[in-house]
N, C-alpha and C positions, 0 to 999 in steps of 0.2 A: 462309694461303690467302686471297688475294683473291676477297669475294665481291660479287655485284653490290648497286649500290647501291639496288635496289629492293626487296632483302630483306636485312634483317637477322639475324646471327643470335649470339646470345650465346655469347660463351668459355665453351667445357665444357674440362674435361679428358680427355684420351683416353689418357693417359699409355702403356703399351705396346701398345696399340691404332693408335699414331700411327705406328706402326712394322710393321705388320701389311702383308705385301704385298698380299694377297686385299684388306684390308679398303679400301688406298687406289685398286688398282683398281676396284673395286667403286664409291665417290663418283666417282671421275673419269669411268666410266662413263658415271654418272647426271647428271653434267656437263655431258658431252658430247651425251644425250639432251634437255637441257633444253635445252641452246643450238640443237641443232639445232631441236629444235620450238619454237623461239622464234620472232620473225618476222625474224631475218637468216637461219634456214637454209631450205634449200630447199622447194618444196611440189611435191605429189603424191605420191609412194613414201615410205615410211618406209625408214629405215636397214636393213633386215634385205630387205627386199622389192628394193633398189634393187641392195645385192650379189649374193643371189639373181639379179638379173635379168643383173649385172655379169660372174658368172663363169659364166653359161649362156654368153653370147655371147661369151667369150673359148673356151668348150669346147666347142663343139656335139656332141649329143648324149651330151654327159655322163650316167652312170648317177645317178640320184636318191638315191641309198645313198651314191655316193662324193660327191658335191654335199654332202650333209648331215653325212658326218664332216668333210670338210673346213672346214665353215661352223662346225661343231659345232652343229647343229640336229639336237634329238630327232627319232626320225621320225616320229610321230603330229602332231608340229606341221611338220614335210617337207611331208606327204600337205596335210593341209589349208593350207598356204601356197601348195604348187605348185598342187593344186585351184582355190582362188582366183586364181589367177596364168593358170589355163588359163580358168577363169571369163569373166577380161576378156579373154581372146584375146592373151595376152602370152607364151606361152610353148605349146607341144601337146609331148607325150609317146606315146612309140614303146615297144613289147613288140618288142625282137629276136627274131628266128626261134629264133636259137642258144639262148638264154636265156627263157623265159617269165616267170622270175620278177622278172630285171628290168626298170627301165622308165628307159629315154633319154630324155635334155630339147633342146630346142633353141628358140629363139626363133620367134613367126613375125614378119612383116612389120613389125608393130604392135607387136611387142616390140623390134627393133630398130631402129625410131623411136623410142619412148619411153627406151630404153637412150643413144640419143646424146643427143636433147634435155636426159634429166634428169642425165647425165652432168657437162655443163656447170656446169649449178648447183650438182651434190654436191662437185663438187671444187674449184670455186673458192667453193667454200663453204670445204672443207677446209683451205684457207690462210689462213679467219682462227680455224682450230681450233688451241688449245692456249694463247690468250691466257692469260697473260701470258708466258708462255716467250718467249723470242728464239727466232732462229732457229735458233742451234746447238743451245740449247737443244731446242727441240723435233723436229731431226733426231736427235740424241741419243738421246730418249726414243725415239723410232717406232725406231730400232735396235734400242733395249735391247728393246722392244715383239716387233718381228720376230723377234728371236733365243728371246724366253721362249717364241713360240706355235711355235717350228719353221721360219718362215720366213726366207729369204737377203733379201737389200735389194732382189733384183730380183721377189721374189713367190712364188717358186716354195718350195716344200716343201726343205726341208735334210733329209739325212741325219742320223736322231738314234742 
């Protein structure tokens, strides 16, 4: 593993550790988190907030229960992300008639400005995500990626 050269860090052995699925998505995560909040990834939304805001505005009035297994966000931290989200005016939430117990999301105005703008930079952020991999390489990976979480290459949910 190529690490940056602003931090170094000593040969351990990880010996069948190194082989552990969980365990290497798990660093490349944390990878991925560091890069982004370094200063070439984008500013304003964090990673979890900017999806959130990503697949309200491809779904509008999506239920917050199905936003949250999709996402895989617990819902105690749901309630308090979407809260904050309604907070700044990024998002308002609807109780259908039919339904009381649900509650529907949709963007408002101010959320789908900030969804294009920060769009921009998450994604062409995104293309210098996976360094060092080439690029088959890291089309590859986001396949095999797609495939382990349920997903088809076009985004949508596969039949498991």
């Amino acid at each position: 593993m190529d690490i940056s050269s602003s931090r170094r860090v000593e040969k351990v052995r990880l010996d069948e550790l190194s082989d552990s699925l969980g365990f290497l998505l798990r660093l490349a995560q944390l990878r991925a988190f560091e890069d982004f909040f370094s200063d070439r990834g984008p500013r304003g939304l964090k990673p979890g907030e900017f999806s959130v805001l990503w697949v309200i505005a491809r779904n509008p009035g999506i239920r917050q229960s199905v936003l949250g297994q999709r996402l895989m966000i617990k819902r105690a931290h749901m309630t308090k992300l979407i809260r904050a989200l309604e907070d700044l005016g990024l998002v308002s939430r609807r109780t259908p008639e039919a339904d009381r117990r649900a509650v529907e999301l949709t963007l408002t105005a101010s959320g789908r400005r900030m969804v294009e703008t920060s769009s921009t930079q998450f994604f062409s952020y995104e293309d210098t995500t996976g360094d060092p991999l080439s690029d088959g390489e890291r089309a590859q990976l986001i396949s095999l990626l797609q495939k382990y979480v349920g997903l088809g290459e076009d985004g949508r949910d596969e039949d498991r």
